[in-house]
C-alpha positions in Angstrom: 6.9 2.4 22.8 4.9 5.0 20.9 7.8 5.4 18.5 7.5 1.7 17.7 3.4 2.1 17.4 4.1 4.9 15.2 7.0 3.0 13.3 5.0 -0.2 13.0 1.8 2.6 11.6 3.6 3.7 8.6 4.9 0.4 7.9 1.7 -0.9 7.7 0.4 2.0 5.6 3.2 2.3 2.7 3.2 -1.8 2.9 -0.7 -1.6 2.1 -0.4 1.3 -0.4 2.4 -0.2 -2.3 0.2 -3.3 -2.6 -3.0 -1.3 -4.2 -0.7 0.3 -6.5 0.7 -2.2 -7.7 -3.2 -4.3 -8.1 -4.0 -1.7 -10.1 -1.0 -1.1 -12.4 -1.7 -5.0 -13.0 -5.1 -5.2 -13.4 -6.8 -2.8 -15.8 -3.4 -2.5 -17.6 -2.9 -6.6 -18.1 -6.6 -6.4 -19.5 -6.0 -3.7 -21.8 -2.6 -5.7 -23.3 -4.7 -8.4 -23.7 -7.3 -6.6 -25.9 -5.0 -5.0 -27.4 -3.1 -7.5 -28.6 -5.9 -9.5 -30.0 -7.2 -6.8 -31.5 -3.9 -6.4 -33.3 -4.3 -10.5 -34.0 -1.0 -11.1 -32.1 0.0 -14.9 -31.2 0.9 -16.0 -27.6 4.6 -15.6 -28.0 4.0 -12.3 -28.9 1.6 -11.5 -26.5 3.8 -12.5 -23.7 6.5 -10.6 -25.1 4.8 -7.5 -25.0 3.7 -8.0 -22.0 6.2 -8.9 -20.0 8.6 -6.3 -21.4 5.8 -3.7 -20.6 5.5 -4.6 -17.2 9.4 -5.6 -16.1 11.0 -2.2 -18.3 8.1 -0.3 -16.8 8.9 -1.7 -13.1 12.5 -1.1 -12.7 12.5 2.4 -14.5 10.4 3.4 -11.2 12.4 1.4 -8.9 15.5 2.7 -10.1 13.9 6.4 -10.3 12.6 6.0 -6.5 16.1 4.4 -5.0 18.1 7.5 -7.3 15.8 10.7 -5.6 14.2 8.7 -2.5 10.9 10.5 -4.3 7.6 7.4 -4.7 7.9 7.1 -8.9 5.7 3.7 -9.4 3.8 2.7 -12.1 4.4 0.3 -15.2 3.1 1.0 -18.7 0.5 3.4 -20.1 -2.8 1.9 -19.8 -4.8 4.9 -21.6 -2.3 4.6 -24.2 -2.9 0.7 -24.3 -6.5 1.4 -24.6 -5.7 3.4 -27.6 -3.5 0.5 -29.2 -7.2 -1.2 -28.7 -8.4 0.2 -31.9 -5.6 2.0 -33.8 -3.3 -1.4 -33.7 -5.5 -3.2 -35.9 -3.8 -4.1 -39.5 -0.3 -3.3 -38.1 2.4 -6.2 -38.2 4.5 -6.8 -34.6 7.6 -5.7 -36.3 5.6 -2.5 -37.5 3.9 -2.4 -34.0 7.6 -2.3 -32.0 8.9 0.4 -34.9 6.4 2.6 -33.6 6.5 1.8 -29.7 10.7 2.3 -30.2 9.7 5.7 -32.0 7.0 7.2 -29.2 10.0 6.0 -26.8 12.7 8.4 -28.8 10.2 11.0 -28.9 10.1 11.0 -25.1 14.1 10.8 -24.9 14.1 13.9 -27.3 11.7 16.1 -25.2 13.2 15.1 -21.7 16.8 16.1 -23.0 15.5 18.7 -24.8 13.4 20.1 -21.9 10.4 21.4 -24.8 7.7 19.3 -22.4 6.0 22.5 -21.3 6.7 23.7 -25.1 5.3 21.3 -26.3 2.1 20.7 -24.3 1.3 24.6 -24.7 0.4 24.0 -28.0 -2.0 21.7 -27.4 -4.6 22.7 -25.4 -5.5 20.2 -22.3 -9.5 20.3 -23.2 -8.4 18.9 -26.7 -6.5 16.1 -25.4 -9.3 15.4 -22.4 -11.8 15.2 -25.2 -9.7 13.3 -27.4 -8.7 10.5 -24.4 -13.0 10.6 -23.5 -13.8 10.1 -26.8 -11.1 6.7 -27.2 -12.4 5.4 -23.9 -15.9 5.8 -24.7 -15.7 2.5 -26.7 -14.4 0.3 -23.6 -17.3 1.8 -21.3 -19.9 1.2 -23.3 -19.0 -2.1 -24.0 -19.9 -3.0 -19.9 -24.0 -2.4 -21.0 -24.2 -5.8 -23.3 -21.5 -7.6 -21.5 -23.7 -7.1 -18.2 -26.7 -8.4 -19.9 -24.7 -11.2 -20.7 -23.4 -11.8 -17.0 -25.7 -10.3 -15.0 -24.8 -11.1 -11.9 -21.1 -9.9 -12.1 -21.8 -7.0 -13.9 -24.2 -6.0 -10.9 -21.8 -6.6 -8.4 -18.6 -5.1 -10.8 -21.0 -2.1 -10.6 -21.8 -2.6 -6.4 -18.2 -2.5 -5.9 -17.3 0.3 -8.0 -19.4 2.6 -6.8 -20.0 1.9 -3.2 -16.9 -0.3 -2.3 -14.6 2.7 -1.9 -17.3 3.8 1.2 -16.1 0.8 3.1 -12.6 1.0 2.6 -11.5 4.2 1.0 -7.8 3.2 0.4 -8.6 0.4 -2.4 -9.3 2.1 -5.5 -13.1 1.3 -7.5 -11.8 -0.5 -10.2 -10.4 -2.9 -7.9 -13.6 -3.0 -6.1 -15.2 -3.9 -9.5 -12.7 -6.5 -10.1 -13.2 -8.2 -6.5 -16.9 -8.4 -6.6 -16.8 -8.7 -10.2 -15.2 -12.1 -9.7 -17.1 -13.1 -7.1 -20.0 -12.9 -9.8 -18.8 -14.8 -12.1 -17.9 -17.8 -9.6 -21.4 -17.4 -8.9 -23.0 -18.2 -12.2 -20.4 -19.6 -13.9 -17.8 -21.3 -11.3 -14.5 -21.4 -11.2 -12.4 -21.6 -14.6 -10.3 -24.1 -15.7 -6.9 -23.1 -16.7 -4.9 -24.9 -19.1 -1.4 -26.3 -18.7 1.6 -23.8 -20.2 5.1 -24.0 -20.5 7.4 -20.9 -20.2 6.9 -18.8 -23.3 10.2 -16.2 -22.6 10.1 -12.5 -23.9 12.0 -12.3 -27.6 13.7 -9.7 -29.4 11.6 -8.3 -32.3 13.4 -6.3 -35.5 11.7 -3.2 -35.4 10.0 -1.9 -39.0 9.7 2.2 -38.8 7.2 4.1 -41.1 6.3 7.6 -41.7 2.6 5.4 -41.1 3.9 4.1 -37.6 5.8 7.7 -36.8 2.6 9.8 -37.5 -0.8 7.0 -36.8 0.8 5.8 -33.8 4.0 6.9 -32.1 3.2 10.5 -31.7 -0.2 10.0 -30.2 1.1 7.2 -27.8 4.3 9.8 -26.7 1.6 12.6 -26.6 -0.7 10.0 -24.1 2.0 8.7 -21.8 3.0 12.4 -21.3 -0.3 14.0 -20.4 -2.0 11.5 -18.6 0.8 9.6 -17.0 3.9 11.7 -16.6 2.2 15.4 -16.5 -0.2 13.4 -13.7 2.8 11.7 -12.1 4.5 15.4 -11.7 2.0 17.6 -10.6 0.8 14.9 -8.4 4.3 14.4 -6.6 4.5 18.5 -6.4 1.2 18.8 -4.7 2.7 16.1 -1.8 5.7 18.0 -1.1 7.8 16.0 -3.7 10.2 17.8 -6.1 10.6 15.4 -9.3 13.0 15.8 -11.5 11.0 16.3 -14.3 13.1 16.4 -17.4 15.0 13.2 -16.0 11.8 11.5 -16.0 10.4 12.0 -19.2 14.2 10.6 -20.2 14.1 7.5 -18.3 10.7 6.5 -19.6 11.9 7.3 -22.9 15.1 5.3 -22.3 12.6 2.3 -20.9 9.9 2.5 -23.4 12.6 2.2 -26.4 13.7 -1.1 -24.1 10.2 -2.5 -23.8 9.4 -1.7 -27.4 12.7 -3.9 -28.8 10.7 -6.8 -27.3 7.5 -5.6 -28.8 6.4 -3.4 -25.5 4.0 -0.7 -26.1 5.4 1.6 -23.6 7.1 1.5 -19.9 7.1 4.6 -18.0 6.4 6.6 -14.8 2.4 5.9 -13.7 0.4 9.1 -12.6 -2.2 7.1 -10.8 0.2 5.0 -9.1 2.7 7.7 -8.3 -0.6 9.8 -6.8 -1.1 7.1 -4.6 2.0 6.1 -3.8 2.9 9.4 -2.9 -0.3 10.3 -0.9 -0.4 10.9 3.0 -2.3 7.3 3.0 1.4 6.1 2.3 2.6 7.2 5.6 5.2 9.5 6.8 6.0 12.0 4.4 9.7 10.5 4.2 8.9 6.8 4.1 6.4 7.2 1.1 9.1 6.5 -1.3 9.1 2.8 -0.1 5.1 2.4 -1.1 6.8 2.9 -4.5 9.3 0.1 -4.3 6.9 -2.2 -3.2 3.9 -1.4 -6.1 7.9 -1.5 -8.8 8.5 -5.1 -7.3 5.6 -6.4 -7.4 4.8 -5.4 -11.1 8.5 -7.0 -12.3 7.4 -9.9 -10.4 3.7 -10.2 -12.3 5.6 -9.0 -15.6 8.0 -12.4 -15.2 4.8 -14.5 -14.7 3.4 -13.3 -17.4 3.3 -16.6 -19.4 1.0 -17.5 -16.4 -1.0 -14.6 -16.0 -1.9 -14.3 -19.6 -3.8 -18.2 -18.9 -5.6 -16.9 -16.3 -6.6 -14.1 -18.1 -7.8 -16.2 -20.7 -9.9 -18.6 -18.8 -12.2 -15.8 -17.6 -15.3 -15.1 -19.7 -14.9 -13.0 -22.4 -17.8 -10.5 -20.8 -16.1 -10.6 -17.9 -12.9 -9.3 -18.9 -15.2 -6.2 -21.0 -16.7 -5.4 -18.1 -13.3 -5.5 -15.8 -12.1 -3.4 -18.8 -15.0 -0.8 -18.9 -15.0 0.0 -15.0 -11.0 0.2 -14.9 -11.4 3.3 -17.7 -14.3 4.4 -16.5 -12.9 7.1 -14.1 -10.6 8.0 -16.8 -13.5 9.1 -19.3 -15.1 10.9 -16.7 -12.4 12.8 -15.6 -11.8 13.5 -19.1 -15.5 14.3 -20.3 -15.3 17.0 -17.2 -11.8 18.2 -17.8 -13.2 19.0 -21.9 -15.9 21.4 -21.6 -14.1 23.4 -18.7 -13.1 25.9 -20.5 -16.2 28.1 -22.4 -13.8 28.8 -25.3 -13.3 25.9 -26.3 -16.3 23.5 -25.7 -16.9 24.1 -29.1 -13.2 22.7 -30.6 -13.8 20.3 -27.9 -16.8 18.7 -28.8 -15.4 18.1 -32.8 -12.8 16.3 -31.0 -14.7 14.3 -29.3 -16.5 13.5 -32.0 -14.1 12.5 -34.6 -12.5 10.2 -31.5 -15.8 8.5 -31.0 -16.2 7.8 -34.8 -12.9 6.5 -34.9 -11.8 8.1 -38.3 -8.8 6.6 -39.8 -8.4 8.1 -43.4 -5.3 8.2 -45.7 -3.5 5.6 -43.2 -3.4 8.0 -40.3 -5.3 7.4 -37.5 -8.2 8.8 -35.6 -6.1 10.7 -32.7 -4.7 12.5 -35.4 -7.3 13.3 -36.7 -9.3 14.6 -34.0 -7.0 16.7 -32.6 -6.5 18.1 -35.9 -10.2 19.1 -36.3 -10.0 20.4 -32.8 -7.5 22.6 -33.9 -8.8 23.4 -37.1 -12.4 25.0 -35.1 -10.6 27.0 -32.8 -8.5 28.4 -35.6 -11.7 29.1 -37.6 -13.5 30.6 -34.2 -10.7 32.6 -33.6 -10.8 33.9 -37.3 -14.7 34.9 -36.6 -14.3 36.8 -33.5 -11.5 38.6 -35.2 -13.7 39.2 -38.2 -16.5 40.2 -35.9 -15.0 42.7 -33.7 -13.0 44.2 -36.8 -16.6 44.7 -38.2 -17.9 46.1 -34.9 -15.1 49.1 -34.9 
């Protein structure tokens, strides 16, 4: 009888993880396609397209990843590098848009055959890219101040939620506190919206267009994003549970998937750190049924990619504040992760901070675009401090 308690115990838990995963590999990221697509000035089709090849690529990669090594992989697309897309999409054609997500996708193929992912990251210091991802996200969060004004009352309760919802039940995640309470707001001032009447939009092949433009302003920061603050999360998250990944294969696979999702216009599909945290937590149950958490959250996101001609209505209907302030609070522990995470290290607060900086600004000069940019003048300080300390303690001998 306890066996069945126990049984029943960890059914329950991987069942209820599984289902938080998956609500917040749909929620913050379908918001952030949604921006970012009409920031881009994407139709419907399109829209749909992206999305729906996002979120079905991105969910059988991890389902097909966790049935393979029995290890939780969960997740969808990159919703930091979605947020990016936010700003640096703008101008670009869909055609030129796919080009680039098809080229972040070989990148990722190259590196996980290759097996230069630690290579590679070594020369980029993590502060840089934690300042770089704060200084992108900065946008989105404070964006929630005059989009609260505007809805008061939801953005008061988005915030309740966030911040003290976890307290009551620690195994749903803040944002999805936010987005709970949040709604509740809005049905309070502004009732419940009406949503049109749609007919099946399906997902469609787009010819890609590749530019040294797309290659440089676009695919390498989104391959650099998905690998440091989805798959490098995903890893070391899935080590510290007692998981061995196969690392190398995973950076393939999402490679393999994002190349998939970007022929249809996808920005990216790919192993989720956040979700593969979770999934893989002792909140999922016992250590060798955690891997079904996973399948759940994969199923569930191929199911809300399919009904994505649906879910894009609903999206929509809500208030345009609303959806800025669901937005802000679903990056929110992102940027402060990544404001801590950048001025760690003493050394390099300085090379830091100028990345920050230029990120914030949002430079885009000579067609290449700000992550470029600010890692560049990142890198270009610590070059220049490291040439002064040289200087100076050739001067003190």
């Amino acid at each position: 009888m306890a066996r069945i308690k126990g049984g029943a115990a960890t059914r329950a838990q991987w069942l209820l993880t599984g289902c938080v995963s998956a609500l917040l590999a749909c929620t913050g990221g379908a918001i952030m396609i949604v921006q970012a697509a009409g920031a881009a000035g994407l139709g419907k089709a399109e829209l749909i397209s992206w999305f729906t090849s996002a979120y079905v690529a991105g969910g059988f990669l991890n389902i097909l990843l966790t049935l393979r090594y029995k290890i939780p992989f969960a997740g969808a697309h990159s919703i930091t590098a979605t947020a990016f897309l936010g700003t640096a999409a703008v101008g670009m054609s869909y055609p030129q848009l796919a080009g680039a997500f098809v080229m972040s996708g070989l990148l990722l193929m190259l590196l996980g055959l290759s097996g230069w992912f630690g290579k590679f990251l070594a020369l980029l210091p993590k502060p840089l890219i934690d300042a770089l991802l704060a200084g992108l996200l900065l946008t989105y969060v404070a964006a929630m101040v005059p989009a609260s004004v505007e809805l008061p009352i939801a953005g008061l309760l988005a915030g309740a939620g966030y911040f003290f919802g976890p307290r009551l039940i620690k195994s749903l995640p803040p944002a999805l506190w936010a987005l709970l309470l949040g709604g509740v707001g809005v049905w309070l001032q502004n009732g419940l919206p009406d949503l049109p009447s749609t007919t099946y939009i399906a997902p469609f092949i787009v010819v890609p267009v590749f530019s040294w433009d797309g290659l440089l302003s676009l695919a390498f920061p989104l391959a650099l994003l998905i690998l440091t603050n989805d798959l490098a999360v995903a890893s070391t998250s899935l080590r510290s549970h007692d998981f061995r990944p196969p690392v190398n294969r995973m950076i393939t696979g999402s490679g393999v998937a994002s190349v998939v999702a970007g022929m249809f216009g996808g920005s990216s599909a790919n192993v989720g750190g956040l979700m593969s945290a979770l999934c893989s937590s002792p909140e999922s149950g016992a250590h060798g049924e955690r891997y079904k958490a996973a399948l759940v959250s994969s199923l569930i996101v191929v199911g809300f990619g399919a009904a994505a001609w649906k879910v894009v209505d609903v999206i929509g209907a809500l208030p345009e504040a609303f959806v800025v302030i669901l937005t802000g609070f679903s990056l929110l522990g992102l940027f402060i992760r990544g404001i801590k995470n950048a001025f760690v290290d003493k050394e390099l607060r300085i090379p830091a901070f100028i990345t920050f900086v230029i990120a914030v600004l949002h430079v885009h000069v000579l067609g290449i675009a700000t992550p470029v940019w600010a890692l560049l003048g990142g890198l270009a300080a610590m070059w220049m401090i490291k040439k002064m300390r040289t200087r100076a303690h050739i001067h003190t001998k």
